[in-house]
C-alpha positions in Angstrom: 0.0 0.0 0.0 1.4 3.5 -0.9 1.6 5.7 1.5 1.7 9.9 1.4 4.6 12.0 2.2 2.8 13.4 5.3 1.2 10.4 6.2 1.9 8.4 9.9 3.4 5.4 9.0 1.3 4.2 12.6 -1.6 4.7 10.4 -1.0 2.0 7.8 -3.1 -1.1 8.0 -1.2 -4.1 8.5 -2.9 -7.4 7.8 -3.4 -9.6 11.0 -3.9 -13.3 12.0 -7.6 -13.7 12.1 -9.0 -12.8 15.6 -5.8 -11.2 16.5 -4.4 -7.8 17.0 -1.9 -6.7 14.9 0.8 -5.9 17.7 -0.6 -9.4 19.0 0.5 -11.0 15.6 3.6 -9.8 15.0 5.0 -10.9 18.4 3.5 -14.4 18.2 5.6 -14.5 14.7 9.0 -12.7 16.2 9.1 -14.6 19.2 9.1 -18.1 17.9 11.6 -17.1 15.0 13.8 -15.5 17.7 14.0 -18.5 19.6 15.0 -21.1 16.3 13.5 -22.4 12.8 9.8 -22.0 12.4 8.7 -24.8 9.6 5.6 -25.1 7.8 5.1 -28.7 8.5 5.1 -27.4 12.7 2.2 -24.9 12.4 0.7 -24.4 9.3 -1.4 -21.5 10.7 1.7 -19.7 12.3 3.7 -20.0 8.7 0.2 -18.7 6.6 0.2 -15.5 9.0 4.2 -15.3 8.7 3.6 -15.3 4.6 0.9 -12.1 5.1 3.4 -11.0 7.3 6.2 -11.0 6.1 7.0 -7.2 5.2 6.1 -6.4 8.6 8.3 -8.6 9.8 11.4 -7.9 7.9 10.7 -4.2 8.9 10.6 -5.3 12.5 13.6 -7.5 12.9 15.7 -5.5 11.2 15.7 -2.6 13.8 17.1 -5.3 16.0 20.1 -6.1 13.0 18.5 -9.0 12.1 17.0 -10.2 8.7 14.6 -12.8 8.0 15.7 -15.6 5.7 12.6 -17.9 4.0 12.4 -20.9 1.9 8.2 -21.0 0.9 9.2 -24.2 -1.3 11.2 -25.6 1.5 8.7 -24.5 4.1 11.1 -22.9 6.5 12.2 -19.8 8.1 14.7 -18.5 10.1 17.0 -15.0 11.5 20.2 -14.1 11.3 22.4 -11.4 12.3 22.7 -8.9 9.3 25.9 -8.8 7.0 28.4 -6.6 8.5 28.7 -3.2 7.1 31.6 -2.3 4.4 31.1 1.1 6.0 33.4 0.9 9.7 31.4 4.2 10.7 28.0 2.5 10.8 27.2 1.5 14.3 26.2 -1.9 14.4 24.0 -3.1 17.5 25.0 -6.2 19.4 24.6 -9.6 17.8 21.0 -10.9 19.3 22.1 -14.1 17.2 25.7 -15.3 18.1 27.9 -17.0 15.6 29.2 -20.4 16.8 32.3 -22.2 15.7 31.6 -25.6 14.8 34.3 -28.2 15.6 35.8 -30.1 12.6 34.3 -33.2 12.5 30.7 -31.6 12.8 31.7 -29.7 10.0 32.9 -32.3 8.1 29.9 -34.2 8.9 27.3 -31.2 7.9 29.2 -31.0 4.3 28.6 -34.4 3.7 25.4 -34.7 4.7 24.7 -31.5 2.1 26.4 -33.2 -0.6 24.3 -36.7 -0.1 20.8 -34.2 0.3 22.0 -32.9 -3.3 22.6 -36.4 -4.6 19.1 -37.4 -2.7 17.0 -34.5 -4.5 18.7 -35.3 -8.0 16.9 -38.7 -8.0 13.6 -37.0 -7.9 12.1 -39.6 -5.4 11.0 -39.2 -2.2 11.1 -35.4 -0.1 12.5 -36.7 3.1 16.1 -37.9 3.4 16.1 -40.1 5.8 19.9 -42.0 7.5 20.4 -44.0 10.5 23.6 -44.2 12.3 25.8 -46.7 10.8 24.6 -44.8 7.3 25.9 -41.5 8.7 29.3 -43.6 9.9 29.5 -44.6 6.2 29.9 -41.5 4.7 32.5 -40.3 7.2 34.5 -43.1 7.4 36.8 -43.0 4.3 38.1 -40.0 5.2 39.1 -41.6 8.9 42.8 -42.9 9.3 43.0 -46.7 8.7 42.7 -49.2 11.6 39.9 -46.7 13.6 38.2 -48.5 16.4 34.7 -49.4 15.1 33.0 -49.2 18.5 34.6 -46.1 19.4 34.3 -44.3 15.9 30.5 -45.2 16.0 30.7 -43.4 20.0 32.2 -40.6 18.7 30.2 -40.1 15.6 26.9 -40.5 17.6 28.7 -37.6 19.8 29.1 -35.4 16.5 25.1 -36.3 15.0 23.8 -35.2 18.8 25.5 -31.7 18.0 24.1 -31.5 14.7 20.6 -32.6 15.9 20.9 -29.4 18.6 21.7 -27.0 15.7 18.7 -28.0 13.9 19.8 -29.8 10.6 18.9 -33.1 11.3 16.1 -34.4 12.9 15.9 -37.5 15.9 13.1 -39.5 14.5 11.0 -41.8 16.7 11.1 -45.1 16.9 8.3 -46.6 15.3 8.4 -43.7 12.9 12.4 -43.9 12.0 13.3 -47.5 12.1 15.2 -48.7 9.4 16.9 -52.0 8.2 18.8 -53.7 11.6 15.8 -51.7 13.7 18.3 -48.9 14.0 15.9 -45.5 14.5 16.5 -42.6 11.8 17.7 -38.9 11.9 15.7 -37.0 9.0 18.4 -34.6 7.1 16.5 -30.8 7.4 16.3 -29.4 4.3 17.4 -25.8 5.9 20.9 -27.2 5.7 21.0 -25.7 2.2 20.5 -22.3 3.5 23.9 -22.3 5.1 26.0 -24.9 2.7 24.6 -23.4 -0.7 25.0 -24.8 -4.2 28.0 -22.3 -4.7 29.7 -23.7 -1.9 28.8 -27.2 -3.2 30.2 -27.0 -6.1 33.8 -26.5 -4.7 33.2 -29.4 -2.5 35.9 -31.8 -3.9 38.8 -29.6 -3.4 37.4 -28.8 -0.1 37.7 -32.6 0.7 41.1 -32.6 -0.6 41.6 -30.2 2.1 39.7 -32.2 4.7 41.7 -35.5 4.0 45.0 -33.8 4.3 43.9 -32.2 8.1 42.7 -35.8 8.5 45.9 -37.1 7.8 47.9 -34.7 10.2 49.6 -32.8 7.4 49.7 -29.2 7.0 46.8 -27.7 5.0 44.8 -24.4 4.9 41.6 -24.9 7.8 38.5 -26.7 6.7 36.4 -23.7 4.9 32.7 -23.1 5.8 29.7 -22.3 3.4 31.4 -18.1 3.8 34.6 -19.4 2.7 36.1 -20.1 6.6 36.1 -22.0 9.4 32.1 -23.4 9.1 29.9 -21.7 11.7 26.4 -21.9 12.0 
């Protein structure tokens, strides 16, 4: 809606969930994005008022140096802390959303779970990516040092999927829900994984496991790079 030069931007309509307040609305949408991913498939009522919302809540947000990041066709959404400013005399607020530095096997981990979501979507079958444990232990393990204790490997990896699980890319399914071949239970790979390993960084993934092998193998190499070209955060 256009608006007038003298106009109060307090005036201007904003659409609302149904039998809500605007100011009521906004906060039920902020609050649950501040506090992780909001998914379609969750609350399909909360993402149809986010979608009306949205300009609202990109206006909101970023006051706080935040922007909202969504994915309709993957049905999620998300914030993170603005890009930082080229300009060093724009003061920049205090990170609400703090950057964490993922250790190297959970990054290693996370890229090869991206690469095997690409590989899952180019087969054009099912929508879920689903991998139990020992899967999971698969793709990691020929880039392990020969002669690895199998029962310990499989502790430590389970350590490394727990982590990943508590940033939100894979999912803990239950039991009778997950269970695959052996009765093992399933983790469902999130599909929001591609917001933070894009196909950019995807596409440079074989020299980046060059790199990988060669910190694997204790000999000097530059540091395992992340989907900004670094040390992965998330």
């Amino acid at each position: 809606m256009n608006m007038t030069p003298d106009q109060d931007p307090d005036d201007t309509p904003r659409p609302a969930c149904a039998g809500a307040p605007p100011d009521l609305a906004l906060s039920a949408l902020v609050v649950p994005l501040l506090k992780g991913v909001l998914y379609r498939e969750a609350d399909a009522a909360l993402w149809h008022a986010l979608l009306g919302l949205q300009p609202t809540v990109r206006d909101y947000v970023a006051v706080l140096g935040l922007e909202l990041v969504l994915d309709d066709a993957e049905g999620y959404a998300f914030l993170r802390s603005q890009p930082d400013s080229e300009d060093d005399s724009t003061a920049r607020p205090p990170r609400l959303i703090a950057r964490r530095q993922l250790s190297f096997p959970v990054s290693l981990t996370l890229a090869l779970l991206r690469k095997k979501l690409a590989e899952f979507d180019a087969t054009g079958g099912d929508t879920r990516l689903v991998l139990t444990l020992d899967e999971i232990a698969e793709l990691l393990r020929v880039f392990l040092p020969a002669g690895t204790n199998e029962a310990r490997l499989i502790d430590q990896i389970e350590l490394h999927v727990n982590k990943i699980v508590e940033l939100g890319f894979l999912r803990r399914l239950k039991a009778e829900a997950g269970a695959r071949a052996g009765g093992q239970a399933g983790f469902e790979v999130r599909r929001i994984l591609k917001a933070f390993i894009d196909a950019q960084w995807l596409s440079e993934f074989d020299a980046r496991l060059a790199a990988y092998q060669y910190q694997l193998s204790g000999q000097p190499a530059t540091p395992a790079a992340g989907p900004n070209g670094g040390a992965a955060n998330a």
